[in-house]
C-alpha distance (Angstrom), angle and dihedral (degrees) to the residues before:
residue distance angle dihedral
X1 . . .
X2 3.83 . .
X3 4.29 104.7 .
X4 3.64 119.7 -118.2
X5 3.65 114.9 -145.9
X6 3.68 117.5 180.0
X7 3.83 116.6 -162.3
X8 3.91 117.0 -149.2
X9 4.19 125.0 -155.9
X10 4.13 93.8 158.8
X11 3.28 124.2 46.2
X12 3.76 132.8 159.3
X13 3.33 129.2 -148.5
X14 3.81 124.1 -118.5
X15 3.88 91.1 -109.1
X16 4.17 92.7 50.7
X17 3.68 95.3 62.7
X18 3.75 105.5 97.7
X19 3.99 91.0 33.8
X20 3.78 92.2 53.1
X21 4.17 97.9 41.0
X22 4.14 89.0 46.8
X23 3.85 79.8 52.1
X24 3.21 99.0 50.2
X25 3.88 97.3 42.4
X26 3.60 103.2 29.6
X27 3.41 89.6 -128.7
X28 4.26 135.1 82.7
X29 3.94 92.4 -153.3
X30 3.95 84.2 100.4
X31 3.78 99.7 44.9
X32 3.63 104.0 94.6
X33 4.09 92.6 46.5
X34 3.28 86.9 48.9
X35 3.65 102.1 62.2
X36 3.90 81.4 56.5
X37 3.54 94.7 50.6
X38 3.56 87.6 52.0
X39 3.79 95.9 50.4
X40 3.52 95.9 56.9
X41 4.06 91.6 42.1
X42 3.85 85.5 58.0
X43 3.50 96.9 50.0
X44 4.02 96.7 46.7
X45 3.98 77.6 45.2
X46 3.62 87.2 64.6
X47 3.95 97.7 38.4
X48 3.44 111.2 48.3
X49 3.40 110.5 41.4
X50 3.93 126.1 77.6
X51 4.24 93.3 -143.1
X52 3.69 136.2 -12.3
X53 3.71 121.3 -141.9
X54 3.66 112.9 -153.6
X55 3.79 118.3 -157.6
X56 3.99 114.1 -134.4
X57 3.37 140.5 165.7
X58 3.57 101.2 -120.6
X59 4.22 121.0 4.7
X60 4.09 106.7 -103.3
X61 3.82 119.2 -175.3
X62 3.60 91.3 -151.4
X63 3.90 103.4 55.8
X64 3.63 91.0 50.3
X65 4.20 82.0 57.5
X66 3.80 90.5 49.6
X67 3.58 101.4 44.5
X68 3.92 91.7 49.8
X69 3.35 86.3 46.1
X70 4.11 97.8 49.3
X71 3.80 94.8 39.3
X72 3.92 93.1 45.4
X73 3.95 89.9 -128.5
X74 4.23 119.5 137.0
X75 3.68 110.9 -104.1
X76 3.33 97.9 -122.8
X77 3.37 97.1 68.7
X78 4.17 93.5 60.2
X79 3.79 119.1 89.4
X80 3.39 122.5 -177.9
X81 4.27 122.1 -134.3
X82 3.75 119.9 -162.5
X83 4.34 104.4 -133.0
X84 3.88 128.4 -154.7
X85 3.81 95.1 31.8
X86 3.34 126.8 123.7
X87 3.50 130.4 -168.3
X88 3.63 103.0 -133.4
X89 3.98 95.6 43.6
X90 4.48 88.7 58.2
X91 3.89 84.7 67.6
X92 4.00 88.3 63.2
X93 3.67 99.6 39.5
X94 4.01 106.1 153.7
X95 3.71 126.2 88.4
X96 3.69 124.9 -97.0
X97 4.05 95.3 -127.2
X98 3.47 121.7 3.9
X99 3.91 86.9 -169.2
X100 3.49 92.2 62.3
X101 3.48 124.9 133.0
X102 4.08 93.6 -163.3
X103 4.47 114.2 129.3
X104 3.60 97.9 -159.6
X105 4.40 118.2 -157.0
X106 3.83 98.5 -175.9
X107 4.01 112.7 174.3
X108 4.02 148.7 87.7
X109 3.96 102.8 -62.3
X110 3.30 110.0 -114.1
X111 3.92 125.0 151.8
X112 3.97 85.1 -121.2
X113 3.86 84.0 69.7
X114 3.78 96.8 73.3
X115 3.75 100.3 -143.9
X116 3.47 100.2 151.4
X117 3.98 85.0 65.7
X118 4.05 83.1 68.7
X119 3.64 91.3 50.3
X120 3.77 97.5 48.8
X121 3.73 88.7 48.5
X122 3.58 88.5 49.5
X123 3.85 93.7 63.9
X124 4.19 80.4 68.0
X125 3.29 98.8 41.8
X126 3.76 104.6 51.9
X127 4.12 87.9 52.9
X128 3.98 80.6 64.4
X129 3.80 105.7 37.2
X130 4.04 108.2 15.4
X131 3.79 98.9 -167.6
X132 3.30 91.5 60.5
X133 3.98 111.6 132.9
X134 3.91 124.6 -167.1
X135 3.75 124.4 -155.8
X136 3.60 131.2 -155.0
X137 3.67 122.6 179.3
X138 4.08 148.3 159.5
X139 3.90 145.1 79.7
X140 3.34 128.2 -53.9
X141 4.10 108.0 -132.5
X142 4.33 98.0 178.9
X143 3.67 136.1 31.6
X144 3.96 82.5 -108.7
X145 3.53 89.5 64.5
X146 3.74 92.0 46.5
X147 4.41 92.3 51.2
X148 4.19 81.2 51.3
X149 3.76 90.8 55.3
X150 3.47 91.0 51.9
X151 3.91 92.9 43.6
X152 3.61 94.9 54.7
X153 3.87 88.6 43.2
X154 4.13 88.5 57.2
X155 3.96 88.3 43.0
X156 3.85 90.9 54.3
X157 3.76 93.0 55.5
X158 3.84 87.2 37.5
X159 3.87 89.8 57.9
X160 4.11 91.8 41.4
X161 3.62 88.2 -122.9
X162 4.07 97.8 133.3
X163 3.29 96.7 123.2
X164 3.75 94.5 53.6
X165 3.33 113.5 40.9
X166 4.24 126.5 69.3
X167 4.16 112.0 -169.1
X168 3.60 109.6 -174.7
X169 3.44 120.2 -171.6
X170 4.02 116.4 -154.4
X171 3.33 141.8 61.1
X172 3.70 127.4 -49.6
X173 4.31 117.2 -127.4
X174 4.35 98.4 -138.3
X175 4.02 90.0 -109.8
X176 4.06 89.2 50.0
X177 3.87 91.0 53.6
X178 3.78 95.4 40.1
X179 4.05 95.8 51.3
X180 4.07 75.9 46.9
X181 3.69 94.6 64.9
X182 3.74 95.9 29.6
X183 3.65 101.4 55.9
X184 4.07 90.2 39.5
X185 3.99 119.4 115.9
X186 4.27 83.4 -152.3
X187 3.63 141.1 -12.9
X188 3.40 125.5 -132.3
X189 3.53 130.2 -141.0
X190 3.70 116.2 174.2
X191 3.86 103.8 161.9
X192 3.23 115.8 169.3
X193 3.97 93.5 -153.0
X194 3.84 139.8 27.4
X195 3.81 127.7 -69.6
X196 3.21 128.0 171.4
X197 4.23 112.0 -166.5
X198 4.08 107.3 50.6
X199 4.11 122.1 169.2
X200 3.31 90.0 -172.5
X201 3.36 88.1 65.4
X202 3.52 100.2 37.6
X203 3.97 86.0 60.0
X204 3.58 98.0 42.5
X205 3.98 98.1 56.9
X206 4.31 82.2 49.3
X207 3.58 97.9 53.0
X208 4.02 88.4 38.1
X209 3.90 92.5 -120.2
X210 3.99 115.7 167.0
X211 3.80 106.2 -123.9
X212 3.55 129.3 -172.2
X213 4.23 120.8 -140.1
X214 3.41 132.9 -166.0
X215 4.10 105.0 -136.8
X216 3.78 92.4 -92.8
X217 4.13 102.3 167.9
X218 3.48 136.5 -79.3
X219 3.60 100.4 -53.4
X220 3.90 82.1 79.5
X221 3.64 108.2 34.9
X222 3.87 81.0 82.6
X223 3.77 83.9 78.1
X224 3.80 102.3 58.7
């Protein structure tokens, strides 16, 4: 028999399922079939396949023990994968600039991100530190993504913070969003729901960058 590994980046928590599928169809008429759906995706989840490899930012003992033990699925089975690290970025792992006064948002824009969190706090901050700079970069993958880019665009000039705040919209090369994180004073994180696989993260904790997180699940707790 051939094995069948299945590797997971998303993954949503038992208690996320109606929140996420009225998000996703703008509707709650499918909520309540959905958490049935779900059940019996979790259990063929943790029948059919001979391991699952679970991408995290850093390894943690004790979300391998709660996952196996939400989803019902043996232990044994789960592996855990390290994401966003590449092999000839470890070799170089120090910041740029520790001085720097950079706040890095690196990510597919999505509303779910939150960024306009960073750019209200930024109002504050730049009263205290002026030459502070914030970043925010990635793809857009849905015309939803596109309206936020425009959003945050209208809340920068709303906030007067032109002349501190870049928002690129397209896709990062590897070396363009490592030299990102590496020559960042923070990242900022401020999702506004749970994720589980972040490179961002994966990146930051290599080149020893402070990064600030909103409290989004348990996929992160492993960090604190």
């Amino acid at each position: 028999r051939i094995p069948f590994v299945i590797t997971l980046h998303t993954m949503w928590w038992p208690d996320q399922v109606e929140e996420r599928i009225a998000e996703l169809t703008g509707s709650r008429l499918f909520c309540k079939p959905a958490r049935y759906y779900f059940k019996l995706f979790t259990y063929l989840l943790g029948k059919l396949p001979h391991a699952l490899f679970l991408l995290v930012p850093v390894r943690n003992p004790d979300l391998l023990e709660r996952f196996a033990r939400t989803y019902h699925i043996a232990p044994e089975k789960i592996r855990e994968e390290l994401h966003g690290m590449w092999l000839n970025d470890i070799k170089s792992n120090r910041r740029i600039e520790t001085s720097s006064q950079k706040i890095v948002c690196l990510g597919v824009m999505a509303p779910s991100k939150g960024y306009e969190y960073a750019l209200k706090a930024l109002k504050t901050v730049i009263k205290k530190h002026p030459s502070s700079s914030l970043l925010i970069a990635g793809p857009t993958i849905s015309e939803e993504g596109k309206d936020y880019i425009k959003r945050l665009r209208s809340l920068v000039s709303e906030y007067s913070l032109d002349g501190h705040v870049t928002i690129e919209e397209r896709y990062l090369s590897d070396n363009e969003f490592s030299e990102n994180v590496r020559s960042a004073g923070v990242i900022v994180l401020p999702y506004k729901r749970s994720i589980s696989a972040s490179s961002i993260i994966s990146l930051a904790v290599t080149y020893k960058v402070p990064v600030i997180l909103a409290n989004s699940g348990p996929w992160f707790e492993q960090l604190s």
